[in-house]
C-alpha positions as CSV (number, residue, x, y, z in Angstrom):
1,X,45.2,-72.2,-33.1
2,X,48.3,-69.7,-33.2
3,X,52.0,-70.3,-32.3
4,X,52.4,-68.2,-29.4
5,X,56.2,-66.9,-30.4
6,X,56.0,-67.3,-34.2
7,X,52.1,-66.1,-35.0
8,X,51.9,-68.6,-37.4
9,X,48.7,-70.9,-37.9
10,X,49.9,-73.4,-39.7
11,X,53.5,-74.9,-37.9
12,X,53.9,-74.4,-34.2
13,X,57.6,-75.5,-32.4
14,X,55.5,-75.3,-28.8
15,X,53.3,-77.8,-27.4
16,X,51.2,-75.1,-26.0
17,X,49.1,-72.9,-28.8
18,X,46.8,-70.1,-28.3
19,X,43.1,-70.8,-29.2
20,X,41.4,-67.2,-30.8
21,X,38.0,-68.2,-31.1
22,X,34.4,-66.0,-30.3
23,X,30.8,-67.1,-29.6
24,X,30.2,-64.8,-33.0
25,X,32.2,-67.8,-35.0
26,X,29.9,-70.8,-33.3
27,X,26.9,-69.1,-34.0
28,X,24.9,-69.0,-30.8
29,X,25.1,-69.1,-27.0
30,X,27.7,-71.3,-25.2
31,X,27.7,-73.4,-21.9
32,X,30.6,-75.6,-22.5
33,X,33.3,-75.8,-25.2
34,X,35.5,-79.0,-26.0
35,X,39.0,-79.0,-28.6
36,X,39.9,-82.4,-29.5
37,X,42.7,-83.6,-31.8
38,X,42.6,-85.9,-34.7
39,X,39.7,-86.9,-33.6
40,X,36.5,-87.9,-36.5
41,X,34.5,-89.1,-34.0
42,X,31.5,-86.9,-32.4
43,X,31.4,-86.2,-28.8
44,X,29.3,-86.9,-26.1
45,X,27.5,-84.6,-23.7
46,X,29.5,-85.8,-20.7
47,X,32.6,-85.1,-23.0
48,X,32.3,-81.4,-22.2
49,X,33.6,-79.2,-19.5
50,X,34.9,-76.6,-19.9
51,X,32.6,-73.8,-19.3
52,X,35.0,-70.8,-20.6
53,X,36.5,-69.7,-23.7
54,X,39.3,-71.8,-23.9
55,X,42.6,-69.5,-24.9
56,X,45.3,-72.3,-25.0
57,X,45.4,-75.8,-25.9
58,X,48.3,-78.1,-25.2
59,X,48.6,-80.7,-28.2
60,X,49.4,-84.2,-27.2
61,X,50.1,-85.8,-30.4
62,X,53.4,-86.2,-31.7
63,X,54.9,-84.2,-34.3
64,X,53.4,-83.7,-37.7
65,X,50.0,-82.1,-38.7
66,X,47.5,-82.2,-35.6
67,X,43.6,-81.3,-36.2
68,X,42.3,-79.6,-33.5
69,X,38.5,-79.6,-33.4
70,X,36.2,-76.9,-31.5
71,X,33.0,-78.1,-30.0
72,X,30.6,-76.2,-28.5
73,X,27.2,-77.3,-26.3
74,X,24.6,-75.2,-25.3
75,X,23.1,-74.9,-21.9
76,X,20.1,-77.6,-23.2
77,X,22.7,-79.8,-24.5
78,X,22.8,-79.4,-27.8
79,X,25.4,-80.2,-30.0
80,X,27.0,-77.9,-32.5
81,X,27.0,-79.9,-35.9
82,X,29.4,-77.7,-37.6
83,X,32.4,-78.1,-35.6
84,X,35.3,-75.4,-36.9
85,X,38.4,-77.3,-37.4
86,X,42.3,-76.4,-38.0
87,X,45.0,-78.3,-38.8
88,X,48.5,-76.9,-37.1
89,X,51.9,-78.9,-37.5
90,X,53.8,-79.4,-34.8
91,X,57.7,-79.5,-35.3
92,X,60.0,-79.5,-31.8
93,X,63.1,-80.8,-34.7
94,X,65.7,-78.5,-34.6
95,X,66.8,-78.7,-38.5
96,X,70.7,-80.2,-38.7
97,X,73.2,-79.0,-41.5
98,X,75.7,-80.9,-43.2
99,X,78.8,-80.5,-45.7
100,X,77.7,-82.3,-49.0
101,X,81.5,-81.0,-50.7
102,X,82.6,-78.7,-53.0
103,X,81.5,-78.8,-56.2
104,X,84.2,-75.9,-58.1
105,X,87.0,-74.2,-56.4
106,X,84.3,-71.7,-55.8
107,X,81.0,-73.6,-55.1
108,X,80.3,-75.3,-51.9
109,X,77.0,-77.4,-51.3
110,X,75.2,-78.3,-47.8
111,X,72.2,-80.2,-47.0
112,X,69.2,-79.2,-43.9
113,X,67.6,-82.5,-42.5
114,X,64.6,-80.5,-43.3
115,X,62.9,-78.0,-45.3
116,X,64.1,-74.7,-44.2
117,X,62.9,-70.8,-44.2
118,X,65.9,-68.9,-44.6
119,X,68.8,-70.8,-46.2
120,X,69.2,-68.6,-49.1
121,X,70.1,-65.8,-47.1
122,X,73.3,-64.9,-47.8
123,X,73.9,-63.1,-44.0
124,X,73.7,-66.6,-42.8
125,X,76.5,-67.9,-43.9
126,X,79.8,-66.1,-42.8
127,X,83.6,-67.6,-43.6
128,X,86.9,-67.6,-42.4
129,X,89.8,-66.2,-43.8
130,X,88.3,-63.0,-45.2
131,X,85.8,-65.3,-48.0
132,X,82.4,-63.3,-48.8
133,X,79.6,-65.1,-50.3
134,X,78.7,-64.6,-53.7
135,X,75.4,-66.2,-54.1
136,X,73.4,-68.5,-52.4
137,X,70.9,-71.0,-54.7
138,X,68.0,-73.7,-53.5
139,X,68.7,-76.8,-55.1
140,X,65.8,-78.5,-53.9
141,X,65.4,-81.5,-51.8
142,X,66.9,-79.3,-48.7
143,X,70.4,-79.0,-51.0
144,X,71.6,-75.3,-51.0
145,X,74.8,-74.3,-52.9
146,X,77.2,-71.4,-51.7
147,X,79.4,-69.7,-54.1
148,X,82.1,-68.0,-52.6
149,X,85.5,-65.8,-53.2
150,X,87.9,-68.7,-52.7
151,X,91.7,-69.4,-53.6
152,X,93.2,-73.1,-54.4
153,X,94.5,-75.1,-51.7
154,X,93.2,-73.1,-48.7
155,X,91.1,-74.6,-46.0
156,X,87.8,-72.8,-44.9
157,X,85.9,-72.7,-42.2
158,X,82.0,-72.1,-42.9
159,X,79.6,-71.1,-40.5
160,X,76.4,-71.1,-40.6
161,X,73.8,-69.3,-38.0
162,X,69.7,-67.7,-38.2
163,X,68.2,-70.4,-40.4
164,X,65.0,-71.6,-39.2
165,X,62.9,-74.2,-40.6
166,X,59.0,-73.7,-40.8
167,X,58.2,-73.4,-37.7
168,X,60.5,-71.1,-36.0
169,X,63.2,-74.1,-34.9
170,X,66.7,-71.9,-34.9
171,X,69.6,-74.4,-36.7
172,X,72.1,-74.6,-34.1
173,X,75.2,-72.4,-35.6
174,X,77.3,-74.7,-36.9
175,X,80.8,-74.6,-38.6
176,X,81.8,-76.6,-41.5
177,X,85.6,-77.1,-42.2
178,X,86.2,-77.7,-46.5
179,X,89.2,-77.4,-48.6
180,X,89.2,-75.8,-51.8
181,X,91.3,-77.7,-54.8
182,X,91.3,-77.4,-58.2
């Protein structure tokens, strides 16, 4: 199973996920195919059918890792016994950011309600009043800290836009207000 924006084959932010799967991997001649999800339990013949390669699958579960299991039957009714499995994790939470404070008149931290891909990137973060960032450091647990160019007893506005988490979700661009003290 493959995200259909992102490629990936192990997060998906879509519902709907493209299936890439040949007779060559099941080993033998099709009639009908079957995908179920966290499922352990073995179909039955009047489980199947779908008599085409199926190219899409729309999960049902809710969010979190989903197995999706591919069965095949042959036109005699056989089952195959070695089912090819893949676990996908569906995600449809658009990541959050918040203002944890300032930690020196230079070093701001913020916190993602979720593991993010592209929080240390210092191009996402852009501030007011002519700042520049300086560096940007993962301090685990979805903590990032910004050091930037900044004077005493100035507001700031940061903003903050491109971060995605895992599995593609865009962070809504977001502006955080702070004040800079010594």
């Amino acid at each position: 199973a493959t995200d259909e924006s992102s490629g990936s084959t192990t997060y998906t932010n879509s519902r709907e996920v493209s299936l890439n799967i040949s007779v060559d991997e099941v080993r033998g001649y099709v009639a009908y195919w079957l995908v179920t999800e966290n499922s352990t339990a073995v179909p039955t013949v009047s489980d199947f059918s779908v008599t085409s390669t199926p190219s899409t699958y729309a999960i049902t579960a809710d969010e979190g890792p989903v197995t999706l299991t591919f069965w095949v039957l042959d036109d005699s009714n056989n089952l195959n016994t070695d089912p090819i499995s893949q676990v996908i994790t569906l995600d449809l939470t658009i990541p959050t950011v918040s203002m944890l404070g300032v930690v020196a008149t230079d070093t701001i931290q913020i916190e993602y309600s979720e593991s993010v891909d592209t929080a240390d990137i210092a191009g996402s973060y852009s501030f007011d009043a002519g700042l520049s960032v300086v560096s940007v450091t993962d301090r685990g647990s979805n903590v990032f800290e910004i050091v930037t160019t900044t004077q005493n007893h100035v507001t700031y506005t940061l903003t903050i836009s491109g971060v995605v988490d895992h599995a593609e979700n865009v962070v809504t661009p977001s502006s955080l207000t702070f004040d800079c003290l010594d």
